[in-house]
N, C-alpha and C positions, 0 to 999 in steps of 0.2 A: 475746842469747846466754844460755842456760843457766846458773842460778848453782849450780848445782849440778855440772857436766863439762865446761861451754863450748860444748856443742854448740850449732846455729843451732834456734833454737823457734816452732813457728807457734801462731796463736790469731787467735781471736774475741772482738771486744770487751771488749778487754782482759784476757783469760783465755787465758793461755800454757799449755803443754805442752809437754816433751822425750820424742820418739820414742826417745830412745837410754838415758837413765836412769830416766826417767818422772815424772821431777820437772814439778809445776805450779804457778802460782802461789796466792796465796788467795781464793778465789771473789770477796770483800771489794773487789779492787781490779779489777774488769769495770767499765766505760764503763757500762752497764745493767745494769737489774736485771732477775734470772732470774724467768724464768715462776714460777707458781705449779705444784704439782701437776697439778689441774685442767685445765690450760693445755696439758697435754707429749698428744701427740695418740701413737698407739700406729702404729709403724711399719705402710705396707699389709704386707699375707699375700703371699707369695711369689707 
């Protein structure tokens, strides 16, 4: 649940989000650790 409105929050490895107020958690507390730069590949071209 959202600690911020209640609302129901989905996420990824440990890293929550609310669709409804936009509240997230702190990156800090993810299951893993986030890519480097480097790493983030550039969505394909349309």
């Amino acid at each position: 649940m959202c600690s911020a409105c209640g609302s129901q929050v989905s996420g990824l490895n440990g890293r929550y989000a609310c669709g409804v107020c936009g509240w997230v958690n702190n990156w800090a507390e993810g299951h893993t650790a986030l890519p480097h730069a480097g790493e983030d590949r550039d969505p394909p071209e349309p």
